[in-house]
C-alpha positions in Angstrom: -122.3 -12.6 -35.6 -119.7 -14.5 -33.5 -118.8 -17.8 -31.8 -116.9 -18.0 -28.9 -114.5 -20.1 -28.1 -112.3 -20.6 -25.0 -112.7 -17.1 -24.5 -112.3 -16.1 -28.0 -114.5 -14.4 -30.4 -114.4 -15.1 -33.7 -115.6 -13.0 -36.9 -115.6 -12.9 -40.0 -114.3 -10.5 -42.7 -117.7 -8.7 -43.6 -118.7 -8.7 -39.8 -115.9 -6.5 -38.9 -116.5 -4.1 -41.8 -120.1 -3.9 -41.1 -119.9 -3.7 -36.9 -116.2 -2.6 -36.3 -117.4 -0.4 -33.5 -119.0 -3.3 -32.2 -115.6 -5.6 -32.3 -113.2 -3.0 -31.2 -115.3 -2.2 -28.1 -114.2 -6.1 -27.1 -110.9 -5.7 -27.9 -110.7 -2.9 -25.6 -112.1 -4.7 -22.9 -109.4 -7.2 -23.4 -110.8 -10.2 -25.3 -109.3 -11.2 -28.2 -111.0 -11.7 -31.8 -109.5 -13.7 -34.4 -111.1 -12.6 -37.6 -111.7 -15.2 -40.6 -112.6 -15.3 -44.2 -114.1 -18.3 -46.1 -113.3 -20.0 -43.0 -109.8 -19.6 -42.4 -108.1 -17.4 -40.2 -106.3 -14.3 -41.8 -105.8 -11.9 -38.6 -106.3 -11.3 -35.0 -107.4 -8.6 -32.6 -105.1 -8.3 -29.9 -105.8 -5.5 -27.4 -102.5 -3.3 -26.6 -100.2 -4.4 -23.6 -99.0 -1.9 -21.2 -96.5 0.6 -22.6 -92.8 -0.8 -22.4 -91.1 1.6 -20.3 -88.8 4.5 -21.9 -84.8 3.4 -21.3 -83.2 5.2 -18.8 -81.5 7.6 -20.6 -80.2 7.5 -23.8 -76.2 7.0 -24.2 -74.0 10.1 -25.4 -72.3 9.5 -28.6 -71.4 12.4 -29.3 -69.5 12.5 -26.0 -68.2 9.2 -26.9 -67.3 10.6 -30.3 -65.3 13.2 -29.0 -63.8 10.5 -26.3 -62.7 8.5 -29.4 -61.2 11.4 -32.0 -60.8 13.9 -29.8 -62.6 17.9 -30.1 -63.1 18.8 -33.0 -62.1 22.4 -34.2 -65.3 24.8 -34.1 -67.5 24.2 -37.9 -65.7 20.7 -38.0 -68.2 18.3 -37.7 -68.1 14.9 -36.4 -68.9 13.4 -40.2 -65.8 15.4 -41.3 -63.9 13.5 -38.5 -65.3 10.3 -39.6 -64.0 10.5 -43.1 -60.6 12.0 -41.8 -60.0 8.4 -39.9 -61.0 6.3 -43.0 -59.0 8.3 -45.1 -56.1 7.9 -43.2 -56.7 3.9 -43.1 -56.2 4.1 -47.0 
């Protein structure tokens, strides 16, 4: 079903449909498969890295916003202040 090479398994198109269980219990042990049809490579298996850390903390644009034009009257929100500034660019 598969040849390995320099710690690589490779299969084919009609392997992974018929033993997918079988493939994906590699790639979660951390090998990769490169899967080919008629001989020629058309995807790999890679299995998932660690999870990239969240940020920080996200930035505050609508305290920016308000930094930038100001407070806004209550109901006024910060799209009508938006088009305010390009109207009075016209």
């Amino acid at each position: 079903m598969c040849v390995t090479m320099l710690h690589m398994k490779t299969v084919t198109v009609r392997d992974v449909q018929h033993h997918f269980g079988k493939v994906l219990a590699w790639v979660e042990k951390g090998e990769e498969v490169q899967i080919t049809r008629r001989s020629k490579l058309v995807a790999r298996l890679l299995p998932s890295g660690p999870a990239s850390p969240a940020p920080e903390s996200l930035p505050d644009f609508a305290a920016r916003a308000r930094a930038i034009w100001g407070a806004q009257p209550k109901g006024a929100g910060l799209s009508k202040a938006i088009l305010a500034e390009r109207e009075e660019r016209l």
